[in-house]
N, C-alpha and C positions, 0 to 999 in steps of 0.2 A: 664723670663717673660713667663705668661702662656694664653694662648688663647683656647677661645671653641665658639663654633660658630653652630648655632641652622642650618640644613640644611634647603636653600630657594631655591625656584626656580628662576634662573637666578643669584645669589647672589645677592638680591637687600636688602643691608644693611638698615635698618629704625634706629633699638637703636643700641648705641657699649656704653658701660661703664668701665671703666678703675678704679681698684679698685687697691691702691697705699700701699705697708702695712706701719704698725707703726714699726718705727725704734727703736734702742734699744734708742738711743739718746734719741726722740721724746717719747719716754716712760717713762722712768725716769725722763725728767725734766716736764713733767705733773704730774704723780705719788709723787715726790719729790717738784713739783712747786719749781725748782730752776733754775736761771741764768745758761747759759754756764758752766762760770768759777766756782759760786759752785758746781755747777756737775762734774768738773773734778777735785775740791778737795774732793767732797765728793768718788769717786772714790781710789783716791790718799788713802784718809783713811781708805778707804776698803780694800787696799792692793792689788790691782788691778795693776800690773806692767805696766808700759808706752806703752807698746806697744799694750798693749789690748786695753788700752784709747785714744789710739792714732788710733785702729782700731776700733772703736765705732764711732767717730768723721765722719774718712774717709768716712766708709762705709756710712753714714747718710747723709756727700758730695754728694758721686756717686748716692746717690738713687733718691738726692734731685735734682741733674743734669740731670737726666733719667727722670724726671718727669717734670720738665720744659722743655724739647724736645718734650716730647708727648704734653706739654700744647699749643703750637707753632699750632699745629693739631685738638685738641681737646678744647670743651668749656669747661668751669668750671662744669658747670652741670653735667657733662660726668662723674666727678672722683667721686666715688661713697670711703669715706672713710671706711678703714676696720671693724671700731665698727661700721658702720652704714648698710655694708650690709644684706641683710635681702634673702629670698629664694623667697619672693614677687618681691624686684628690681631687683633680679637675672633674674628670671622667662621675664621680659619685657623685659629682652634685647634680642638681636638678637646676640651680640658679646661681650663677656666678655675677659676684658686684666686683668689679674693677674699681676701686678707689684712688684716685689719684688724677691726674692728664694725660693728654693724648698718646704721650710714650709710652706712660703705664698699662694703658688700655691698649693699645696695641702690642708689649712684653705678655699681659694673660691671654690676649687674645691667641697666642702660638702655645696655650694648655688646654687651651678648647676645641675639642671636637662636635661636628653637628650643629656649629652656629649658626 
């Protein structure tokens, strides 16, 4: 998770937007518009050995669970998706959360000004 945070006086937070990346999961089966299960056959046919499909799955688990924890906290509005953000929604925030890894946090990092 990556955070940047516009210096305020007193820290008086106004925007925080929480931008969540696209999983590989979540990309393939929009890309694909396929079900779970033919995604991990269509996998299976790629030749993609079980445990890489099996960590494509997980991982897309644990992101999916880190992002329901922050939702507990945060309104819906707040999650700014990754194809949608822009260096204009960047710009309004006051506190950006990069959700995701290292590539993620470095893809928002090039929407942020003043980090």
């Amino acid at each position: 998770v990556g955070v940047w945070m516009k210096p305020h006086p007193r820290f008086v937070l106004v925007v925080i937007i929480i931008v969540p990346k696209i999983t590989t999961y979540e990309f393939d089966t929009h890309m694909y518009r396929l079900t779970r299960e033919e995604l991990i056959s269509r996998y299976q046919q790629e030749s993609r050995i079980n445990e890489d499909t099996e960590a494509i799955i997980k991982g897309h688990e644990r992101h999916k669970q880190s992002e329901a924890e922050l939702k507990k906290f945060f309104a819906d509005s707040q999650f700014i998706p990754q194809d949608r953000l822009t260096k204009d929604i960047a710009a309004k925030a006051d506190l950006v959360i990069a959700l995701g890894g290292d590539d993620h946090l470095q893809y928002v990092s090039h929407f942020v000004d003043d980090a």
